[in-house]
C-alpha positions in Angstrom: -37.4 -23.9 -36.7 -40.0 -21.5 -37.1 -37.9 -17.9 -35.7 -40.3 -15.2 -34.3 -40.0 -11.2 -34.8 -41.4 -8.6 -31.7 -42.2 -5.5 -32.8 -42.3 -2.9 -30.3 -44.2 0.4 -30.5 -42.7 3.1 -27.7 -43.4 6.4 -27.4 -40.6 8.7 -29.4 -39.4 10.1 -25.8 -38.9 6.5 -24.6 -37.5 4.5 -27.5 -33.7 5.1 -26.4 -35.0 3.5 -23.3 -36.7 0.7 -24.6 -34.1 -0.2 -27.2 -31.1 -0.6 -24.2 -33.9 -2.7 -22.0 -34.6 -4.8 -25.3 -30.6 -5.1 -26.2 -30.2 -5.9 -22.5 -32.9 -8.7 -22.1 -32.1 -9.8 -25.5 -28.5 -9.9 -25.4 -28.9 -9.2 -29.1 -28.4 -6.1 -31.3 -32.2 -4.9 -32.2 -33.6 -3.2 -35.8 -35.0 0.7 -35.7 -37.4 0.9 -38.0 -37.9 4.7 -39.5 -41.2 4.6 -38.6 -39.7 4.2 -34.9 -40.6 0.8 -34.6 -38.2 -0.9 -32.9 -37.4 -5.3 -33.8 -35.9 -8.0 -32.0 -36.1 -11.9 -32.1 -37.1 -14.9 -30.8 -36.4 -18.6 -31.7 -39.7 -20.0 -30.6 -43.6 -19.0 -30.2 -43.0 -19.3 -26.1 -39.7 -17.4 -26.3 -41.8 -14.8 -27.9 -44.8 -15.0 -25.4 -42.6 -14.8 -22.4 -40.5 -11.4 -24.1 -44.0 -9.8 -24.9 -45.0 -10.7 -20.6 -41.7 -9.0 -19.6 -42.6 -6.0 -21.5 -45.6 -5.6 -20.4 -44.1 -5.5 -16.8 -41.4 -3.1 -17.4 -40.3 -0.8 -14.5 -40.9 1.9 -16.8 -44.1 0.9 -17.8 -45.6 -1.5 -20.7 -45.2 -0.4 -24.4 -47.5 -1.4 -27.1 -45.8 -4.7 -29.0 -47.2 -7.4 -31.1 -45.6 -10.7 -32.7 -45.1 -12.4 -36.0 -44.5 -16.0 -37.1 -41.2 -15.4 -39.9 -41.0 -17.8 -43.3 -39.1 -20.1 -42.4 -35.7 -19.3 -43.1 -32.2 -21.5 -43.5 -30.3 -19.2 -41.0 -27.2 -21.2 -40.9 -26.4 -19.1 -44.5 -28.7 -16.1 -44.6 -27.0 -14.1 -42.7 -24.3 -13.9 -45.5 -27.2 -11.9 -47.6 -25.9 -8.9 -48.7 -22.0 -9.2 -47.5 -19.4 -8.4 -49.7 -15.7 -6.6 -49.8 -15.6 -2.9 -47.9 -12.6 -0.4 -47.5 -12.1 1.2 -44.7 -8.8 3.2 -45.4 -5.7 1.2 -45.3 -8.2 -2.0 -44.0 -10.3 -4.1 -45.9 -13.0 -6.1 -44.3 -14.1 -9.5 -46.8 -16.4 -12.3 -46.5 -14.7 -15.5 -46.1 -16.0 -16.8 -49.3 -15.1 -14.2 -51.3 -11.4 -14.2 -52.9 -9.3 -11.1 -52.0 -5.7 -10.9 -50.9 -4.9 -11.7 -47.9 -2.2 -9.5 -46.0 -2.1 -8.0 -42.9 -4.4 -5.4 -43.4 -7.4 -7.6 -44.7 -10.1 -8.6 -41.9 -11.8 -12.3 -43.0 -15.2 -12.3 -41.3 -18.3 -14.3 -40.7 -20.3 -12.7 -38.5 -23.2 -15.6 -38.3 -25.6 -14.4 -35.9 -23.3 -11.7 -34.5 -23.7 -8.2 -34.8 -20.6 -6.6 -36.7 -19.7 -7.5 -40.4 -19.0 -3.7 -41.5 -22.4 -3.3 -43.8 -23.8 -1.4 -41.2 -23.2 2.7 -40.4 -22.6 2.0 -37.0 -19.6 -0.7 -37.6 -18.2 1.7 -40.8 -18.1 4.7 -38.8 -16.5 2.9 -36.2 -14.0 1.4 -38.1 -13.3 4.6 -40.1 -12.3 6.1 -37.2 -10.3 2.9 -35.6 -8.5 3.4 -38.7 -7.7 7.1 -38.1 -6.6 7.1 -34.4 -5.4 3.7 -33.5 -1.6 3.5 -33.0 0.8 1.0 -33.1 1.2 -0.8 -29.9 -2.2 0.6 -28.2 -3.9 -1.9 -26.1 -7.7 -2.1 -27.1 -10.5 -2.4 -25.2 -13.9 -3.6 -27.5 -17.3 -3.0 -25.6 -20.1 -4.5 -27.3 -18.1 -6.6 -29.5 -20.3 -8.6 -31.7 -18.7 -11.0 -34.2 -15.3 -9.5 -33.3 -15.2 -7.5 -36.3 -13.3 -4.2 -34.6 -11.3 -6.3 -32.1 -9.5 -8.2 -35.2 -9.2 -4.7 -37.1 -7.4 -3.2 -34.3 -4.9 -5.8 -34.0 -4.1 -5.7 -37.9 -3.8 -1.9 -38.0 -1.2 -2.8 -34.8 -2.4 -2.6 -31.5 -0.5 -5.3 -29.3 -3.9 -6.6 -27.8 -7.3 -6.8 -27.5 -10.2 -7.4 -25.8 -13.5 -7.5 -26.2 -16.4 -7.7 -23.7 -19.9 -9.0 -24.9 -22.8 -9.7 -23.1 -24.2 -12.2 -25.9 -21.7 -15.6 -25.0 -22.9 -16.5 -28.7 -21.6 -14.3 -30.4 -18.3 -14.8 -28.6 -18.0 -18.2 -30.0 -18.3 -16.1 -33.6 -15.7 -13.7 -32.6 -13.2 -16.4 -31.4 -13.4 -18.5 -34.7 -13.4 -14.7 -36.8 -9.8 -14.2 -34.7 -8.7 -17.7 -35.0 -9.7 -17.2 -39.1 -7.6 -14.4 -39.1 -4.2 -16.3 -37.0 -5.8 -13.3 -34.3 -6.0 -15.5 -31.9 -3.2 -15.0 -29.4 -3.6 -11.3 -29.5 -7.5 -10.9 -28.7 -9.5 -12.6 -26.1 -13.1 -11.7 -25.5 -15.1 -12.2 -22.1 -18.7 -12.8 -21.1 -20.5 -10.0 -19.1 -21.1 -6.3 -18.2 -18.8 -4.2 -19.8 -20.3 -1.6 -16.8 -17.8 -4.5 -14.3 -15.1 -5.7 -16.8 -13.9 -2.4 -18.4 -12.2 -0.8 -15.5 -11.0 -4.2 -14.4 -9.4 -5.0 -18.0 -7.9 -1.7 -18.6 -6.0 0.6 -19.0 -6.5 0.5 -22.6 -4.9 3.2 -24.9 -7.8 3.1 -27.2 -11.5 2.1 -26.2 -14.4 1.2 -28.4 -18.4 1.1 -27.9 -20.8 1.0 -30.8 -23.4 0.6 -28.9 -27.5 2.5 -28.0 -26.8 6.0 -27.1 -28.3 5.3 -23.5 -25.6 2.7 -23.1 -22.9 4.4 -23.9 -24.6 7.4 -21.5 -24.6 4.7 -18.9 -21.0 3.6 -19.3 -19.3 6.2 -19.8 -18.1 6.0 -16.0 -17.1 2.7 -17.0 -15.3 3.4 -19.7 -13.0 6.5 -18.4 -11.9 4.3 -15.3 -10.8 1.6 -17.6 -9.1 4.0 -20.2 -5.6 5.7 -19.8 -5.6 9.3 -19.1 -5.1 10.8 -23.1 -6.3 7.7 -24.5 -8.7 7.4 -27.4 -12.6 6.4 -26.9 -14.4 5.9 -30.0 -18.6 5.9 -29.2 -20.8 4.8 -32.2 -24.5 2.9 -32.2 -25.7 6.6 -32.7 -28.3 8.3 -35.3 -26.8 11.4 -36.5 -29.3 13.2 -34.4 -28.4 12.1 -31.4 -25.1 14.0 -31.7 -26.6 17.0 -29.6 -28.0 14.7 -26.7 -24.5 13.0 -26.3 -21.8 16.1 -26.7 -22.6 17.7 -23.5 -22.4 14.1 -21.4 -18.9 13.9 -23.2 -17.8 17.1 -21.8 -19.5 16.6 -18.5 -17.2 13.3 -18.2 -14.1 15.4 -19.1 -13.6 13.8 -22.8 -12.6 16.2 -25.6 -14.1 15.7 -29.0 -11.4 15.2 -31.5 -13.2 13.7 -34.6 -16.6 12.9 -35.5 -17.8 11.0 -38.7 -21.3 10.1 -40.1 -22.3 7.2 -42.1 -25.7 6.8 -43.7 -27.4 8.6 -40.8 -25.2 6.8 -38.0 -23.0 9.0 -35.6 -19.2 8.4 -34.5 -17.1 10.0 -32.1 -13.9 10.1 -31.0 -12.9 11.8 -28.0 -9.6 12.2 -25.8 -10.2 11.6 -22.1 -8.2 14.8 -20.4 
């Protein structure tokens, strides 16, 4: 199979926009080029074709994009490219085929085509601060969660439950056989849809995550206060550092507190108290 990259050109006051319409219609986490370029994927040539048609009719308006046939590429195992054993405090998240010792604070992952395997700033900032505010007993609520990657750390550093919400059904297959992989299973379960519907309905959580686009997070933070306990924990990352002025005030305005924030190779994290 021949896969197929979209590169997509938007205006520097529009790319926040773009990216959650992209991660939307996609249902896939996208790359942010420095040049502002932002990337996303297709599996065939008419896949492709039909994502370039959508953007070009936009509500917003068409942005400049372009295509490109990728080498082909044995995707089944590429994704492990690059992988390898991180710290994050008392946790350590491994590979599966990498040896480490396992005990209860060791996370076995394989994210396959999900996004979350803890190489990225957004996931390590995230996890960092999971690791700093979670306590034992919180029930966790996991927007955006990817290959499962947070929902499984909660529950070793000792939440009771999880849950995380994805809109990508894909990637909850990975995160179900990363909880099953780490004998997770019975205390995380992860649902198909909207976290915008499911995260007031699921909670009260103690502690709430969402590494996801700035303009997401803006968009459910509504969301996310109705399904979190009054003094629980939210922890927001998907963020460039400089994106920490745009979202403090709409943090405020929904009557969260800052209580920690953490940077990781230019990627933002907050945590924040909702009073």
């Amino acid at each position: 199979m021949t896969w197929w990259a979209i590169d997509v050109r938007p205006a520097p006051a529009e790319r926040d926009a773009v990216g959650a319409w992209l991660v939307a219609r996609t249902g896939q986490a996208i790359e942010e080029r420095e040049n502002g370029t932002l990337v996303t994927f297709a599996a065939d040539e008419a896949e492709a074709e039909q994502l370039m048609r959508d953007l070009e009719q936009r509500p917003d308006g068409a942005v400049g994009a372009s295509r490109r046939a990728l080498d082909p590429v044995d995707w089944s195992t590429r994704w492990r490219d690059g992988l390898g054993v991180r710290r994050f405090g008392r946790l350590t998240v491994a590979p599966s085929w990498v040896d480490v010792p396992a005990d209860d604070l060791t996370v076995v992952l394989d994210p396959e085509s999900a996004f979350g395997s803890g190489e990225h700033g957004s996931t390590r900032a995230a996890l960092l601060l999971l690791e700093r505010h979670l306590r034992p007993g919180d029930r966790v609520t996991d927007l955006g969660s990817g290959s499962g990657i947070l929902s499984i750390a909660a529950i070793r550093l000792g939440a009771s439950h999880a849950i995380g919400i994805e809109l990508d059904a894909e990637s909850n297959v990975v995160a179900s056989r990363n909880a099953e992989r780490n004998g997770a299973a019975a205390s995380v379960g992860f649902l198909d849809g909207d976290a915008a519907e499911l995260a007031p309905l699921v909670g009260p959580a103690d502690l709430l995550l969402s590494n996801i686009l700035r303009t997401v997070n803006v968009r459910l933070l509504p969301a996310i206060a109705a399904g979190l306990r009054r003094d629980g924990i939210a922890i927001f990352s998907g963020m460039e550092a400089a994106e920490a002025t745009l979202f403090r005030p709409v943090l405020a305005a929904g009557r969260f507190h800052i209580v920690e924030e953490v940077t990781d190779t230019g990627w933002w994290a907050v945590a924040a108290r909702l009073t």
